[in-house]
N, C-alpha and C positions, 0 to 999 in steps of 0.2 A: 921512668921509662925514657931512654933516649930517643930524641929525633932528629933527624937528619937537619941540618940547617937551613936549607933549601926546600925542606917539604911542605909542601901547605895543605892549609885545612880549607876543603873546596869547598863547604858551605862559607867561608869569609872571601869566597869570588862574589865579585859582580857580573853581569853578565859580559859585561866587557869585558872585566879579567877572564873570564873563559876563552872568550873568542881569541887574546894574546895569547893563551895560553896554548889553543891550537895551532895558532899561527908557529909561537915558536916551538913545537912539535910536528912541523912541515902537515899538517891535519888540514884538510877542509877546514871554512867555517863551520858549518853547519855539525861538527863534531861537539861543538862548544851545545849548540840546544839540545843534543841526543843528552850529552851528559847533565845537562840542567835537568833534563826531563826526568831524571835516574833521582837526581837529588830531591827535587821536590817529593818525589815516591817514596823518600827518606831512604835508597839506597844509596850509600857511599865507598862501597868495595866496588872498586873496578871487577874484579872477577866477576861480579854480577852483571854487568852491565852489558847484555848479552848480542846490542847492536852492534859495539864497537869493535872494530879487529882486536886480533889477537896480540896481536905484537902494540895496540896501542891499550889497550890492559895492563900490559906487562909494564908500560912503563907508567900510566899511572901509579898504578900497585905501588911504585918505588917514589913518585911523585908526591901523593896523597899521604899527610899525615895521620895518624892513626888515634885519631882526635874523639870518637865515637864516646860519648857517653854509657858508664852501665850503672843500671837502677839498684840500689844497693838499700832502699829500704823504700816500703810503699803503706799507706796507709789508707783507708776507707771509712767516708762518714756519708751522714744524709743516706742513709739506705742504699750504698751505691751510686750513689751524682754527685758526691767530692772524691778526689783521690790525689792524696797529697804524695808526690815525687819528689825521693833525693834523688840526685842524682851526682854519681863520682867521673870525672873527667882524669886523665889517662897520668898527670899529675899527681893527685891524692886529692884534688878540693872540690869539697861537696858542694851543691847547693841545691834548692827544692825548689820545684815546678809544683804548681796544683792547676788540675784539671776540673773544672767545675760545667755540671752537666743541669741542662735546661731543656725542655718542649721544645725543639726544634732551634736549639744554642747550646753548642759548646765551645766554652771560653776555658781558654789555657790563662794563669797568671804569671805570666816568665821573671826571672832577677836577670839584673843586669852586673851584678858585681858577688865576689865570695865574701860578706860580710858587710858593711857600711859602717864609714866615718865618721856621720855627724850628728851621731849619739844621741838622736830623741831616745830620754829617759826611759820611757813608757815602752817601746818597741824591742820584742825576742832577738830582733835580728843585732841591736846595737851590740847587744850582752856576749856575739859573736868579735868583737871587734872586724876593724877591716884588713881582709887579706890580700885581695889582688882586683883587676879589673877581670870581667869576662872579653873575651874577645867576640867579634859580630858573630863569629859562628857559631859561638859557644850559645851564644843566645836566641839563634836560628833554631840549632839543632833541637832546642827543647820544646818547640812549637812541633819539629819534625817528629819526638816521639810522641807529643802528645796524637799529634793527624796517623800515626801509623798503627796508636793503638785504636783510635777509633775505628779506621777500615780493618783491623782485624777482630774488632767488638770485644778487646779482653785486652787486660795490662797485667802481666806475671800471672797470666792460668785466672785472674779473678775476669769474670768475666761481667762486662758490663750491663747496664740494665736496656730490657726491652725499651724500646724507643728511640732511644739515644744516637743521635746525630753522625754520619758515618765520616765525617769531616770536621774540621777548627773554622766556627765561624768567626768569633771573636778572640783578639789579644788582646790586654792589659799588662802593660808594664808597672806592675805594683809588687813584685816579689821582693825578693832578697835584693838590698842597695838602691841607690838612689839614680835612676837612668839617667837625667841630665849633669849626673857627677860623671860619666863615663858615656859623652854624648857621641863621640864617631861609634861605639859598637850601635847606641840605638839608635840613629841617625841611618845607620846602612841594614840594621838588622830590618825597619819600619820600610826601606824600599824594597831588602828582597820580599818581604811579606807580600808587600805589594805591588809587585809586579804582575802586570795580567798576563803573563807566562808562567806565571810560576806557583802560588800560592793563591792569589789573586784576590785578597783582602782588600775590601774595601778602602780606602782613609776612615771612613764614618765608625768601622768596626774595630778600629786601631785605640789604644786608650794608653797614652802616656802622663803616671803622676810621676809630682815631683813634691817637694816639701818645702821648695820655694825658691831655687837658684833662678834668682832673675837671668844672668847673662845666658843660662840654658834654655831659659824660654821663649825667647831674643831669637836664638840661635833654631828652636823648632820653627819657628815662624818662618824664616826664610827657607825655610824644606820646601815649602808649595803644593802640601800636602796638605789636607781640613781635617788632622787626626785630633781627636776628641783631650784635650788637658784636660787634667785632674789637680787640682792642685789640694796636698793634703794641710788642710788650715791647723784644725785642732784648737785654737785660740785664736780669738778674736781682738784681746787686747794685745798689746806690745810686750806689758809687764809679765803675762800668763804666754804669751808663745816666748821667751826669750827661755823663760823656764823648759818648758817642751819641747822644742823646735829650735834649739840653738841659733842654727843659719839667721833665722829672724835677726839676731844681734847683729851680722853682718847686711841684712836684705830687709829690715823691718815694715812693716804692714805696708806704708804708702807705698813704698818703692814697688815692693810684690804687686800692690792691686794696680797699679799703673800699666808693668810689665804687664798682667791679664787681661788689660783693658785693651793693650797694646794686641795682642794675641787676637782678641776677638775682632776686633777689626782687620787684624790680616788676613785670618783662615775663613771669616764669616761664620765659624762655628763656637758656640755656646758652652762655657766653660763649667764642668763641675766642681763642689768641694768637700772634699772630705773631711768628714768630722770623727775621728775616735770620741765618743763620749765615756769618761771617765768619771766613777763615782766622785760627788764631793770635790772634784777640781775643775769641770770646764761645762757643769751642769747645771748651771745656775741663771736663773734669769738674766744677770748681768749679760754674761756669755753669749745667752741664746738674743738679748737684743742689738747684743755687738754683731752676731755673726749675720743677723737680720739685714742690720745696715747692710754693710759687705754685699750680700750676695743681692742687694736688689741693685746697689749701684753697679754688680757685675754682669746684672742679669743673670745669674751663676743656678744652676739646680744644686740642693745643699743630699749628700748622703750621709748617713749617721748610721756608725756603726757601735755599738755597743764595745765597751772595750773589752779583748779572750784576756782571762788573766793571765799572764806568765811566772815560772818559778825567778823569782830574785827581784821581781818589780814592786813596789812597795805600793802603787796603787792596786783599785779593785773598783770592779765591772757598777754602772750604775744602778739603783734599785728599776726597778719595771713604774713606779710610779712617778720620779723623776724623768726617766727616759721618754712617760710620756708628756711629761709635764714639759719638757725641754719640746721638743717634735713640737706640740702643739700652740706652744709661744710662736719659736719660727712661723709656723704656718697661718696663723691668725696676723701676722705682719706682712701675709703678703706673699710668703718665698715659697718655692715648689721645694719639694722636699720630704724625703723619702727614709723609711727608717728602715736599713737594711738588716736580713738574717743572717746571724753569727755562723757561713757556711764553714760545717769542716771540724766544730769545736770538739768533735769524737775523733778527730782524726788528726791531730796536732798541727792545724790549719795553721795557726798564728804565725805570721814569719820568722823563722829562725826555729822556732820549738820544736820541729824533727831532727831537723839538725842535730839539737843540743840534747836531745832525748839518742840520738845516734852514736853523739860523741860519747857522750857518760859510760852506755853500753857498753863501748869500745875499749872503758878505763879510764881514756884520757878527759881534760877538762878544756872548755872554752876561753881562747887568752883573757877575755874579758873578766871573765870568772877568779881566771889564776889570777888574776890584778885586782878586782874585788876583796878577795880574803885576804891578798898583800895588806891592802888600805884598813882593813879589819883590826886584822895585826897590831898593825902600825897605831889606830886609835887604840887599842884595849893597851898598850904598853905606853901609852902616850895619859893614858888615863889611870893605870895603874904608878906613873910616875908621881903623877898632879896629885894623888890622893896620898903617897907616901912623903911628898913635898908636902902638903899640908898637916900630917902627924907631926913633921919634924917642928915645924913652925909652932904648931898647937903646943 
């Protein structure tokens, strides 16, 4: 789809870029909050926007890019209080939202990127490789559909369960890529949230991980906002995250906990860590007394999530008996610490795995994928050489 080169996508305004934006359409100020107020309500057709004159419609309409996400596959678990969202941008590139529904909480989990580059082995999403940044709005928007299916109590005709929150109380930025890899969209996407004109999110309800870009978490600090870090550990030693967590080789343990340490004394808010627990690789006492250390000199609340398996990942989920063998080392050391439910595992929650459960459908295969069986290839003829090299020898 072409667009105009001058046309913008008015969720990636600030509020200020509004107000320029009327000024340079000879507008009142005041034209700038009518139309915030339209967006928050997640309309973004001017023709809707049923304050505004007509002649300043008409040139929005020509203004506004036609940036609008459509939901192109949806899934449901938890009886109803997970609902995982693809969603296609006007582009062609997917990415998924999941909506996760609580007693008086509903948290959206947005991506900040179509894919991610720094290839923790274990994660659906890597297996996507990376394709592009999202833009602030791109990232906005997905908060917007999650809030506009809630006041209308139904997302694609399925209709939500009695109870359920008729608002987005809480964000986490834990979806698809790595938000401090592409820090101005979550940077600006974390102020419109929280603007008390607009969405009016708390900081405390805000929840940005990261899997360890120190200069990113550097850089949240000086926001001057107390949103909630996440930092996803997953290994406690050097030698088991360089393996999992790549970046670790560039950012390794001390550095990261420094930078955390750093954090917590800025925002005066209380850092958490996430742990994918993985059978057989980062469930072992060693691990659980590493991560002990760590989280008491962070003060840090530890989350542990059992790993979803994915298709092509050669690990697998831990048994229930190490799971709780791990959980209850931690907590006998001392660390709060909470063993989360795998939300969503009926509903292809794990990041990436709608996606790629999407793409397949579609025909097509995931780059990563198509580079996998390259590498396949390439060993079985690499080994089929070595084995007719040593007949000859023999």
């Amino acid at each position: 789809m072409s667009v105009a080169p001058d046309a913008l996508d008015p969720y990636a305004l600030t509020r200020e870029g509004l107000v320029d934006l009327a000024v340079e359409l000879e507008e009142p100020a005041y034209r700038a909050e009518q139309i915030h107020g339209w967006l928050v309500r997640g309309v973004d057709d001017p023709n809707e926007m049923t304050n505004l004159p007509r002649s300043l419609r008409a040139i929005l309409s020509e203004r506004f890019a036609p940036t609008r996400p459509e939901l192109v596959a949806h899934r449901v678990g938890d009886d109803g209080h997970t609902h995982k969202l693809l969603l296609r941008f006007p582009d062609g590139e997917a990415i998924e939202t999941v909506l996760m529904l609580y007693p008086k909480r509903a948290t959206v989990c947005i991506s900040t990127q179509a894919g991610c580059a720094l290839g923790c082995p274990f994660c659906a999403t890597g297996q996507a490789g990376f394709r592009r940044q999202l833009t602030a709005g791109e990232v906005v928007r997905q908060v917007v559909v999650a809030d506009a299916a809630l006041r209308s109590g139904a997302i694609a005709d399925e209709e939500l369960p009695d109870g359920a929150p008729d608002h987005v109380t809480n964000v986490v930025y834990m979806g698809m890529g790595e938000p401090l890899a592409n820090l101005p969209a979550t940077l600006a996407s974390v102020r419109w949230l929280h603007d008390p004109d607009g969405f009016g999110l708390s900081a405390r309800s805000i929840t940005v991980s990261t899997v360890g870009l120190v200069p990113g978490i550097r850089k949240l600090a000086e926001l001057g906002l107390p949103v909630t870090l996440a930092v996803s550990l997953h290994a406690a030693t050097d030698d088991l995250r360089d393996e999992l967590v790549p970046i670790n080789v560039t950012h390794p343990l001390a550095e990261l906990e420094q930078a955390v340490r750093d954090y917590r004394r800025t925002t005066n808010r209380r850092v958490s860590i996430e742990w994918c627990l993985i059978g057989e690789v980062n469930d072992d006492e060693r691990q659980a007394d590493a991560l002990s250390a760590i989280a008491r000199r962070l003060r840090a609340h530890v989350n542990v999530i059992p790993m979803n398996p994915t298709p092509g990942v050669r690990w697998k989920e831990p048994s229930r008996e190490r799971t709780r063998a791990f959980v209850d080392r931690v907590r006998d050391r001392g660390v709060e610490i909470t063993l989360r439910d795998t939300r969503g595992r009926d509903a292809d929650a794990a990041c990436g795995q709608l996606l790629a459960s999407y793409t397949v459908g579609a025909g097509t295969r995931l780059p990563a994928a198509v580079g996998a069986a390259r590498r396949v290839d390439e060993l079985a003829t690499a080994d089929r050489g070595a084995a007719q090299a040593g007949e000859v020898s023999s």
